[in-house]
PDB file of the backbone (N, CA, C, O) and the ligand in Angstrom, with CONECT records:
HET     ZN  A 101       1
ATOM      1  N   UNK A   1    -116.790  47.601 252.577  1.00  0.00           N
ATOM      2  CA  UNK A   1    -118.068  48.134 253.045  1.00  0.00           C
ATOM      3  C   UNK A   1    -118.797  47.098 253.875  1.00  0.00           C
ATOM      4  O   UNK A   1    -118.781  45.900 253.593  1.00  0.00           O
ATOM      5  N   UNK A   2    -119.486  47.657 254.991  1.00  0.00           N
ATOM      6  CA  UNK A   2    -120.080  46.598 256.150  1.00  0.00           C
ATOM      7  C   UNK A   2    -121.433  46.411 255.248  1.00  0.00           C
ATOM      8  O   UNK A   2    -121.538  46.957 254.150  1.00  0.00           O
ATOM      9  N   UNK A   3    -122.411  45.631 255.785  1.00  0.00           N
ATOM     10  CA  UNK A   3    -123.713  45.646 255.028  1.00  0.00           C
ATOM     11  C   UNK A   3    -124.343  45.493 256.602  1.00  0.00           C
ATOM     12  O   UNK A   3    -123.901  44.726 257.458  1.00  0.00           O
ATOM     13  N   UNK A   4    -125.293  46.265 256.732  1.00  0.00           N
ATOM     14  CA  UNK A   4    -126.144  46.606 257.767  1.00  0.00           C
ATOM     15  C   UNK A   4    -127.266  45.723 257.546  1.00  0.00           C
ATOM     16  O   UNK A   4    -127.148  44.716 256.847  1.00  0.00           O
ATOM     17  N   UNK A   5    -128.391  46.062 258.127  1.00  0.00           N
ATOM     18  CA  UNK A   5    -129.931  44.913 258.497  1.00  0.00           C
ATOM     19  C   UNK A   5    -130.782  46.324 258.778  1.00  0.00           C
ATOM     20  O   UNK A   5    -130.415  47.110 259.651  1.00  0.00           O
ATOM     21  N   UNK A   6    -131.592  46.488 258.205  1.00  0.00           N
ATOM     22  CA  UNK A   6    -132.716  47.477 258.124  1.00  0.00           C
ATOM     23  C   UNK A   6    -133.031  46.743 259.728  1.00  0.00           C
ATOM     24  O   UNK A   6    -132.505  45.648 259.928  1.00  0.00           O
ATOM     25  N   UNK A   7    -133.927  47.394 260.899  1.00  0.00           N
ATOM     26  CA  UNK A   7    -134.413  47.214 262.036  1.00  0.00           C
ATOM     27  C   UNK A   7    -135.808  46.872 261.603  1.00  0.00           C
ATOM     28  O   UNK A   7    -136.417  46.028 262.260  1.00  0.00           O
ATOM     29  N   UNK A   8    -136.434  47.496 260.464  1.00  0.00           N
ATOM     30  CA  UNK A   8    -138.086  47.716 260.803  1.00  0.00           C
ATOM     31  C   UNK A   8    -138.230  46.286 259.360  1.00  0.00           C
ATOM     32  O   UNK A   8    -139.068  45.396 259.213  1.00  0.00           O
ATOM     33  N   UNK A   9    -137.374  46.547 258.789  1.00  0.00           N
ATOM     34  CA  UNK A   9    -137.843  45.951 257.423  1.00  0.00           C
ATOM     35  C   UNK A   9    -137.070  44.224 256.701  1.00  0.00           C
ATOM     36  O   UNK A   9    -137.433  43.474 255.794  1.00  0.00           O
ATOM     37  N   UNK A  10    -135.796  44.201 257.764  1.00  0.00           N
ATOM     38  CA  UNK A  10    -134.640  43.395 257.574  1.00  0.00           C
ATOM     39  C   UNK A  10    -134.320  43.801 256.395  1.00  0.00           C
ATOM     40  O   UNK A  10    -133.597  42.839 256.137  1.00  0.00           O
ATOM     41  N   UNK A  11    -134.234  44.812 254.918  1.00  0.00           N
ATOM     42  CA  UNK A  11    -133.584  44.134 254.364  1.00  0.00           C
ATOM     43  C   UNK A  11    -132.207  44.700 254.680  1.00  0.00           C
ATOM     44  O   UNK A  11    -131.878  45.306 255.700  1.00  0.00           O
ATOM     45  N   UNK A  12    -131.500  44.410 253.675  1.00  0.00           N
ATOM     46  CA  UNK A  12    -129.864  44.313 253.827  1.00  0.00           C
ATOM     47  C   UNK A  12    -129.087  45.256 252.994  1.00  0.00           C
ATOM     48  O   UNK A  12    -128.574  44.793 251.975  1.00  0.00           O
ATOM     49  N   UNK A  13    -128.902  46.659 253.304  1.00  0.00           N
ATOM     50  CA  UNK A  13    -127.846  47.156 252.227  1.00  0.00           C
ATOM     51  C   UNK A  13    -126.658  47.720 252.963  1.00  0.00           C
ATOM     52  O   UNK A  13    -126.485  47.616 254.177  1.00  0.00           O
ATOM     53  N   UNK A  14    -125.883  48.309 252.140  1.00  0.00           N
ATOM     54  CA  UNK A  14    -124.625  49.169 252.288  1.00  0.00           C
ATOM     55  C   UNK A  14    -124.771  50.240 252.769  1.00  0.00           C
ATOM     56  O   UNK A  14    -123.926  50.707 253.533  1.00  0.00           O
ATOM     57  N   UNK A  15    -126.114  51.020 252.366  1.00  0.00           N
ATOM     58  CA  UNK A  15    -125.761  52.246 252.569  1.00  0.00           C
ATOM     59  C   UNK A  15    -126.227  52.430 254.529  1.00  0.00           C
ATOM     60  O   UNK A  15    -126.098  51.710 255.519  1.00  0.00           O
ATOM     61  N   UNK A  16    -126.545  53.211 254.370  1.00  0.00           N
ATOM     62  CA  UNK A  16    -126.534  54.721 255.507  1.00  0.00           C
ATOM     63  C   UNK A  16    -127.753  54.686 256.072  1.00  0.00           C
ATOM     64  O   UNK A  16    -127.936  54.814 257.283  1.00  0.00           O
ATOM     65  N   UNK A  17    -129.079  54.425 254.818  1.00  0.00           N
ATOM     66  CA  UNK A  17    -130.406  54.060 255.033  1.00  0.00           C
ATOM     67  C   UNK A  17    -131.128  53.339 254.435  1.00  0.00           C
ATOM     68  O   UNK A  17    -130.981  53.276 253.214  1.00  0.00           O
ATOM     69  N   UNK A  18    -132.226  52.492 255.127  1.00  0.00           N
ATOM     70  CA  UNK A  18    -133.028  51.631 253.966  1.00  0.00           C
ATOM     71  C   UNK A  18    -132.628  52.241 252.870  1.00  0.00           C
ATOM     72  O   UNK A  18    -131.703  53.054 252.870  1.00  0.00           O
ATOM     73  N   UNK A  19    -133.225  51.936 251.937  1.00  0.00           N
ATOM     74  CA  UNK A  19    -133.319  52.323 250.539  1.00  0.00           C
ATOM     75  C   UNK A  19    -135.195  52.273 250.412  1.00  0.00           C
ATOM     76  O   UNK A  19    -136.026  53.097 250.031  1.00  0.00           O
ATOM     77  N   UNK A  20    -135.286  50.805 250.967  1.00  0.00           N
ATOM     78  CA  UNK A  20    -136.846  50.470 251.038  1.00  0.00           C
ATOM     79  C   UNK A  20    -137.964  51.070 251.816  1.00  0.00           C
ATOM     80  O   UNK A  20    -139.106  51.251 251.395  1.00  0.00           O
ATOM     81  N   UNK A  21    -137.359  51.450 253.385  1.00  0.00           N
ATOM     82  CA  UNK A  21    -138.332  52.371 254.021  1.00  0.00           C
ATOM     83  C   UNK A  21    -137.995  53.797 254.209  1.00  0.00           C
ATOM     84  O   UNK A  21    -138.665  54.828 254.263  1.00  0.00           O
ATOM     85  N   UNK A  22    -136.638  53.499 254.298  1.00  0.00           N
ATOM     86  CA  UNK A  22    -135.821  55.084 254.573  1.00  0.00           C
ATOM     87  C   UNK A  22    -135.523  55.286 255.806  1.00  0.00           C
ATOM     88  O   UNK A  22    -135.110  56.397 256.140  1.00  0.00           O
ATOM     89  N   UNK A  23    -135.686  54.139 256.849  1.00  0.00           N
ATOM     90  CA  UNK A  23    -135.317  55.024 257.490  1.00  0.00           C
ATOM     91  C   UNK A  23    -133.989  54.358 258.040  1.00  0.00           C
ATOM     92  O   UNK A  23    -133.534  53.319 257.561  1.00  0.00           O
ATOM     93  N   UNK A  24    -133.523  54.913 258.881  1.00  0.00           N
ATOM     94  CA  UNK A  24    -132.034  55.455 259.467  1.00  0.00           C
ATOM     95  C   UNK A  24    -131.653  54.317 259.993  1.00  0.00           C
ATOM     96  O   UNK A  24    -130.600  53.851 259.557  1.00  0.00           O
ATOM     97  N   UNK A  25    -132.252  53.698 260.865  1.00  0.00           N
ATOM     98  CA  UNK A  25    -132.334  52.719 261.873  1.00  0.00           C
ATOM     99  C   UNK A  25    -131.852  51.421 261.192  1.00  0.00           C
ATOM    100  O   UNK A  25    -132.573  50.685 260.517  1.00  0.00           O
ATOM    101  N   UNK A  26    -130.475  51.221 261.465  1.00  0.00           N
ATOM    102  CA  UNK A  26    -130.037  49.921 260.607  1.00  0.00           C
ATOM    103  C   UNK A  26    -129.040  49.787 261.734  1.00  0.00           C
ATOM    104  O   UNK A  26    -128.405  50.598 262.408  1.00  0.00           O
ATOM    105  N   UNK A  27    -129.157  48.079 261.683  1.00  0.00           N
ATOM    106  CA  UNK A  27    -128.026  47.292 262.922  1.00  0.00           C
ATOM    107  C   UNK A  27    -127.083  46.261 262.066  1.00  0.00           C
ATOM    108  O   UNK A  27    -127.424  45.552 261.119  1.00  0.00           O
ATOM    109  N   UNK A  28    -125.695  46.400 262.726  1.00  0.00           N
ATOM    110  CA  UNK A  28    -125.067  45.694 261.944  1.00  0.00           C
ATOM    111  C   UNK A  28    -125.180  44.366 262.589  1.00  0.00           C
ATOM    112  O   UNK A  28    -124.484  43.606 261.916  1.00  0.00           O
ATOM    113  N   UNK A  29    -125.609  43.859 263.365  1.00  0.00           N
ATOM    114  CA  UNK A  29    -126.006  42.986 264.545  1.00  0.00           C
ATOM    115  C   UNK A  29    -127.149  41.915 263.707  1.00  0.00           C
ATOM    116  O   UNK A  29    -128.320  42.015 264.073  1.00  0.00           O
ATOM    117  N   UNK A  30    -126.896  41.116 262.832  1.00  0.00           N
ATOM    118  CA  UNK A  30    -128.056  40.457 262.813  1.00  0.00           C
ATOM    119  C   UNK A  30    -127.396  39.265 261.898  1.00  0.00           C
ATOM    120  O   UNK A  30    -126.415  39.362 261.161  1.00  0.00           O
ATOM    121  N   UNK A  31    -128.321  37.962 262.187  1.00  0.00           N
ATOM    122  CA  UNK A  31    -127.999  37.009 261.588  1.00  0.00           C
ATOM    123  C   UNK A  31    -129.323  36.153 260.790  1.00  0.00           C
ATOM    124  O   UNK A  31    -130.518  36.321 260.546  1.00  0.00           O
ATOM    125  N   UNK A  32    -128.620  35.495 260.650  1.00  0.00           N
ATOM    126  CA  UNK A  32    -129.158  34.413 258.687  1.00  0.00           C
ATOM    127  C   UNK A  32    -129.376  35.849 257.843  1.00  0.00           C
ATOM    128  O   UNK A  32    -129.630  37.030 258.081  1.00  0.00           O
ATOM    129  N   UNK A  33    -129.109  34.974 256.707  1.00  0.00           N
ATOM    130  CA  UNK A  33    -129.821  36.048 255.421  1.00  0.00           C
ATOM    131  C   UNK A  33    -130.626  35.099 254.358  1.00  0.00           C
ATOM    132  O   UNK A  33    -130.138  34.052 253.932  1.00  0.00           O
ATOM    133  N   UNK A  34    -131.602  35.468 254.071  1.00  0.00           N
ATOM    134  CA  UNK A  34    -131.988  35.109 253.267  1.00  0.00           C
ATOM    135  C   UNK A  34    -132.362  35.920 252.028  1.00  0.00           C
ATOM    136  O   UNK A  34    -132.669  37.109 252.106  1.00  0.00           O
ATOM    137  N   UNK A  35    -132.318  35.081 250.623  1.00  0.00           N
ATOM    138  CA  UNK A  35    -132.546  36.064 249.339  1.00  0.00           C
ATOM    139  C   UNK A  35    -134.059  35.891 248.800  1.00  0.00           C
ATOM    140  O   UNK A  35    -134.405  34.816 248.309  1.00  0.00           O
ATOM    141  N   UNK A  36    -134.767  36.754 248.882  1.00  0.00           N
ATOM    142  CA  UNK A  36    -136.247  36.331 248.117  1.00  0.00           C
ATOM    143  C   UNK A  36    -136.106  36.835 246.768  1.00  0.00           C
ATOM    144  O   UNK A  36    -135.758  37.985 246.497  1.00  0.00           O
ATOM    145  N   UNK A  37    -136.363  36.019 246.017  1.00  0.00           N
ATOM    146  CA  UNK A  37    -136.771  36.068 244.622  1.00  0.00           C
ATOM    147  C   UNK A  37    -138.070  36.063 243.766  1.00  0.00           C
ATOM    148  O   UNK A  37    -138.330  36.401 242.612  1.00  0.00           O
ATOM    149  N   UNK A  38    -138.835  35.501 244.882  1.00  0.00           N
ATOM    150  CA  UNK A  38    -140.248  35.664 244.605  1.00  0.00           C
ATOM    151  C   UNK A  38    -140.994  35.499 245.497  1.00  0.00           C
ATOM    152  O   UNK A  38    -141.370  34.390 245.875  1.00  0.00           O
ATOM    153  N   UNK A  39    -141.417  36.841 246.101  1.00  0.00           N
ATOM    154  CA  UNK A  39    -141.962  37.171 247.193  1.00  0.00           C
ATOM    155  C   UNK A  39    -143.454  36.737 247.240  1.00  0.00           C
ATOM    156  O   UNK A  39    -143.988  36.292 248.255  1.00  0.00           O
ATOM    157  N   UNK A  40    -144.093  36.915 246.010  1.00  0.00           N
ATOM    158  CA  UNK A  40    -145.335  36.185 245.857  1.00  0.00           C
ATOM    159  C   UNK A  40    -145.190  34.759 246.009  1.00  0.00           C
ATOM    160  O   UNK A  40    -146.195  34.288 246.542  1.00  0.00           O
ATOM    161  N   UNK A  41    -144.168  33.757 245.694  1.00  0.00           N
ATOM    162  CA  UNK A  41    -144.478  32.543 245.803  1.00  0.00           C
ATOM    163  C   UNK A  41    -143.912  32.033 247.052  1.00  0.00           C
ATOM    164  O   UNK A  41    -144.578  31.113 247.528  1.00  0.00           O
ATOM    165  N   UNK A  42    -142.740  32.411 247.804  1.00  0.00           N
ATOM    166  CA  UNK A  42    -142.023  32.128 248.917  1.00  0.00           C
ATOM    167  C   UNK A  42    -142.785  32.174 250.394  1.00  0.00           C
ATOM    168  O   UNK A  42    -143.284  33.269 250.652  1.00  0.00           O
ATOM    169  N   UNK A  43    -142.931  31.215 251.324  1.00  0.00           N
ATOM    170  CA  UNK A  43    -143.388  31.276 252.419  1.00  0.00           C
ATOM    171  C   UNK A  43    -142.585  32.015 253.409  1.00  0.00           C
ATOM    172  O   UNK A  43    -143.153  32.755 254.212  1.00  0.00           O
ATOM    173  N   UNK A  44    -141.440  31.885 253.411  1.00  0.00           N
ATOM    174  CA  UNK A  44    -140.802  32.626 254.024  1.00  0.00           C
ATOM    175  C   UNK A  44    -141.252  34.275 253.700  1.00  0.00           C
ATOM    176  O   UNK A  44    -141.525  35.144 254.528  1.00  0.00           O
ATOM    177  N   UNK A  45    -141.232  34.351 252.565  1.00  0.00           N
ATOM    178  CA  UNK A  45    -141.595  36.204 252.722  1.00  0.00           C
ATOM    179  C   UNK A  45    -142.810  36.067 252.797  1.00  0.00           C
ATOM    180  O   UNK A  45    -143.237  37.116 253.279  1.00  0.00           O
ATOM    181  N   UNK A  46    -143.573  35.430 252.616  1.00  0.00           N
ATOM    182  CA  UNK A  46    -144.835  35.331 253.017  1.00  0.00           C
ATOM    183  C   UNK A  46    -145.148  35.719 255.091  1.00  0.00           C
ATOM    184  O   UNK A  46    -145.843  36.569 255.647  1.00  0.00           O
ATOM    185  N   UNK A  47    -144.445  34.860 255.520  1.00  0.00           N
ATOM    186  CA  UNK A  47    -143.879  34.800 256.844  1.00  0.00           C
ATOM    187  C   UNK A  47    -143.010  36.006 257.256  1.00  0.00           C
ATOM    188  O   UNK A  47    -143.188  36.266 258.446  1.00  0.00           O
ATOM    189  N   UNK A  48    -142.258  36.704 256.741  1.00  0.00           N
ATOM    190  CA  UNK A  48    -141.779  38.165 257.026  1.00  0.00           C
ATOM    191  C   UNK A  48    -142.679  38.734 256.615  1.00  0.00           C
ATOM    192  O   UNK A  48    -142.498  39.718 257.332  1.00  0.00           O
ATOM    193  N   UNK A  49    -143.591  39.005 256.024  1.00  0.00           N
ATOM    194  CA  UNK A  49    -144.285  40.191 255.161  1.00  0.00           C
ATOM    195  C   UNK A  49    -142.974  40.849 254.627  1.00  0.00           C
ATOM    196  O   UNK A  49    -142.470  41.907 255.002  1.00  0.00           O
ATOM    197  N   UNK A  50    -142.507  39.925 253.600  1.00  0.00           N
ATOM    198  CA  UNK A  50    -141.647  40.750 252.485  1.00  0.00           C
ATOM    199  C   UNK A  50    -142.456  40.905 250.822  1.00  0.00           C
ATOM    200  O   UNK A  50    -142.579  39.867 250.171  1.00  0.00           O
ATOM    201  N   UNK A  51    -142.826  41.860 250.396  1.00  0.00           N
ATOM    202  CA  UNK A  51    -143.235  42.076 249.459  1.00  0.00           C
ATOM    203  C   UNK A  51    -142.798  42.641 248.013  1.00  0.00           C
ATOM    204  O   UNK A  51    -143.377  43.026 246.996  1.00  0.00           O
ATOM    205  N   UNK A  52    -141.067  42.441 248.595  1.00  0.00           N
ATOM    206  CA  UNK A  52    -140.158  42.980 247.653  1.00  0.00           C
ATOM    207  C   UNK A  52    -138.679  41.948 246.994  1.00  0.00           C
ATOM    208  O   UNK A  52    -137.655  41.937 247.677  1.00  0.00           O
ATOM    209  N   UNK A  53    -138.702  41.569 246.366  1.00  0.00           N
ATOM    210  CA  UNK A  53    -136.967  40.979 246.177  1.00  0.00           C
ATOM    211  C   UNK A  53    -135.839  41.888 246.696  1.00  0.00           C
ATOM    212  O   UNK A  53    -135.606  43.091 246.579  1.00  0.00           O
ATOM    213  N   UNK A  54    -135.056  40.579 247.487  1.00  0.00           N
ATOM    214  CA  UNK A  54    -133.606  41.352 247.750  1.00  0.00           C
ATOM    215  C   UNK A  54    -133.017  40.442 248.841  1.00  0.00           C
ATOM    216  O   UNK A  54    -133.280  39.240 248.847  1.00  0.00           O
ATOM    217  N   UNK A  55    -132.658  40.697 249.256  1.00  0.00           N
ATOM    218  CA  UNK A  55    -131.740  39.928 250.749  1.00  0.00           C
ATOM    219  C   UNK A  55    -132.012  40.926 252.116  1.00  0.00           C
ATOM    220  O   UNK A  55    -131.796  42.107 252.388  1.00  0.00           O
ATOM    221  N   UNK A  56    -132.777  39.428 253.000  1.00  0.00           N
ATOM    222  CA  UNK A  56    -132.953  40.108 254.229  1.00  0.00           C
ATOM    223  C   UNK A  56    -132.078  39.218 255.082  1.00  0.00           C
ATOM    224  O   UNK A  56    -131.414  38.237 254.745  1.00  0.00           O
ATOM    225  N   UNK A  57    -132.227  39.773 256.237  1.00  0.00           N
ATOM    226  CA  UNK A  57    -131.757  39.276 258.045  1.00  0.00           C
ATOM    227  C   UNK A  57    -133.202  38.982 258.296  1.00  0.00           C
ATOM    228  O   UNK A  57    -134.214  39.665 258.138  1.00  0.00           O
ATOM    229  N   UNK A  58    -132.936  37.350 258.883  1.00  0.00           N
ATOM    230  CA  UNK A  58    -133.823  36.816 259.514  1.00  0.00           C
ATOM    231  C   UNK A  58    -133.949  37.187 261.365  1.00  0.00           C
ATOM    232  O   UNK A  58    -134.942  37.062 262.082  1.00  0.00           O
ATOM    233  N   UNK A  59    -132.967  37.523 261.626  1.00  0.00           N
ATOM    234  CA  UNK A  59    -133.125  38.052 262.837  1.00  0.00           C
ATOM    235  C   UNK A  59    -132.132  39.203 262.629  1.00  0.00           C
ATOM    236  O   UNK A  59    -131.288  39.130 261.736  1.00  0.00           O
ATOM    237  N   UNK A  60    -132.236  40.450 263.583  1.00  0.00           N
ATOM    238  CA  UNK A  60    -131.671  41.633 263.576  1.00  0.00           C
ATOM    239  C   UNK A  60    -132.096  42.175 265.252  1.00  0.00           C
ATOM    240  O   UNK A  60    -133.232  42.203 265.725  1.00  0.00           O
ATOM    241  N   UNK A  61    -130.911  42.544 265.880  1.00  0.00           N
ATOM    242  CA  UNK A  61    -130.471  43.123 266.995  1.00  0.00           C
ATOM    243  C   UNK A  61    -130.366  44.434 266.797  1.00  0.00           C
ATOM    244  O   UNK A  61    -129.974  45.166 267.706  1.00  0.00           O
TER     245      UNK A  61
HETATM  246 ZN    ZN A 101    -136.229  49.001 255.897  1.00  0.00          ZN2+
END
């Protein structure tokens, strides 16, 4: 299974669609990943506006 890059949201799953926003729009085109674990304490998701745990693409095409 490929793992795609959400477009709007970076994060990162398997399927077909976010899971997180829903929508459709996922590129397999993207690089770094990073894992947030604690979105409240991490600057980096602080810096994405990630407000959720999981694994994103720091950049996505
Ligand atoms: Zn998304």
């Amino acid at each position: 299974m490929s793992e795609k890059a959400c477009t709007v949201c970076h994060l990162i799953t398997t399927g077909n669609i976010c899971p997180r926003c829903k929508t459709p729009t996922l590129s397999d085109d993207f690089s770094g990943m990073v894992i947030i674990f604690d979105p409240q304490g991490s600057a980096i998701a602080k810096a994405m506006n990630i407000k959720e745990k999981g694994r994103y693409a720091l950049k996505v095409r």
